[in-house]
N, C-alpha and C positions, 0 to 999 in steps of 0.2 A: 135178702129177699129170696124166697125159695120157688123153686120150679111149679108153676102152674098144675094143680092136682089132675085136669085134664089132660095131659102130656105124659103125666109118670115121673117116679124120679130118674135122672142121667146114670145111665149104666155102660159105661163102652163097649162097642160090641164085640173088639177085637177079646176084649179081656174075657166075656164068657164062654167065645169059641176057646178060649184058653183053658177056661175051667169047666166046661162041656168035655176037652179031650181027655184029664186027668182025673181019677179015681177018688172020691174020698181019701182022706188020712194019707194021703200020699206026700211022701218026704221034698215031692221038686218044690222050689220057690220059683213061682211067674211075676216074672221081672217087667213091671207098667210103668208109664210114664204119667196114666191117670189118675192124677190125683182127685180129681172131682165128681170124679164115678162114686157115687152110692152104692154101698154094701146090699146087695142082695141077700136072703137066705139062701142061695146055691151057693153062695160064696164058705160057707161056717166048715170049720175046722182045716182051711187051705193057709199056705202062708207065701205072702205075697211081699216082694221086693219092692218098695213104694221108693220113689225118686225123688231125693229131695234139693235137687240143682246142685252136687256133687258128687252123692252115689246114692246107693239104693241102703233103704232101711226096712230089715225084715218084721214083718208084722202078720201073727198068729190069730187071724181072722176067729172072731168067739158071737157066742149066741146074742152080747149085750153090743157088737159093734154094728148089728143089723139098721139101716134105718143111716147111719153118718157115712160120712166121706172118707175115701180111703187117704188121703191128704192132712186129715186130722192127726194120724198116728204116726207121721213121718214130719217132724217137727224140723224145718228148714234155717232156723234161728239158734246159733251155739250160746247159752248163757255163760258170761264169763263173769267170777265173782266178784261186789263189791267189795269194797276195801282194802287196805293194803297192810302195812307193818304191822300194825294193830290188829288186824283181824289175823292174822297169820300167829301174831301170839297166843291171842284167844280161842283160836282151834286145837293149838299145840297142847295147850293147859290143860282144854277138854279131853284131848286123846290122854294127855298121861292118868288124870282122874280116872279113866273107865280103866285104862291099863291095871291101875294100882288096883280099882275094884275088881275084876276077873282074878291075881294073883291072890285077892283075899278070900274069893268064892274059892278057886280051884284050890286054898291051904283048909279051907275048913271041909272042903269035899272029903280031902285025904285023911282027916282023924275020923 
């Protein structure tokens, strides 16, 4: 369910004094714990520490992230892969395949 158009979307406010005091293109990262705050357009080209219940995940604020939540981009769920002996073979096989293919691009590069 999203915020009533009357009201605006949630922007924290602590977080714009943040980026009200810093320049454009400026290398600091502002380190939030707001994950639910909506991207503004004053926010584009800042990069922002987003917290994701361990540490902070840095995230380079762009023209297309205008509009979503900064919570989106700091992913608080580690995927760990399915499968086991099996799949670990079948990655293995793929790596030496592409292996053997670069050894065969980089012999034909050299004639």
């Amino acid at each position: 369910m999203s915020r009533s158009s009357k009201k605006g979307p949630y922007v924290d406010e602590k977080l714009m004094t943040k980026v009200s005091k810093l320049k454009a293109g400026d290398p600091a990262v502002i380190k939030t714990w707001a994950r639910g705050s909506t991207i503004a357009p004053e926010m584009v080209g800042f990069t922002f520490g987003v917290h994701n219940g361990k540490n902070f995940i840095e995230v380079q604020v762009k023209e297309e992230m205008v509009g979503h939540k900064l919570g989106e981009f700091s992913l608080t769920r580690k995927f760990v892969k399915h499968g086991g002996k099996m799949q670990r073979e079948l990655e293995a096989s793929q790596k030496a395949s592409e292996i053997a293919k670069a050894q065969a691009s980089s012999t034909e590069a050299k004639k």
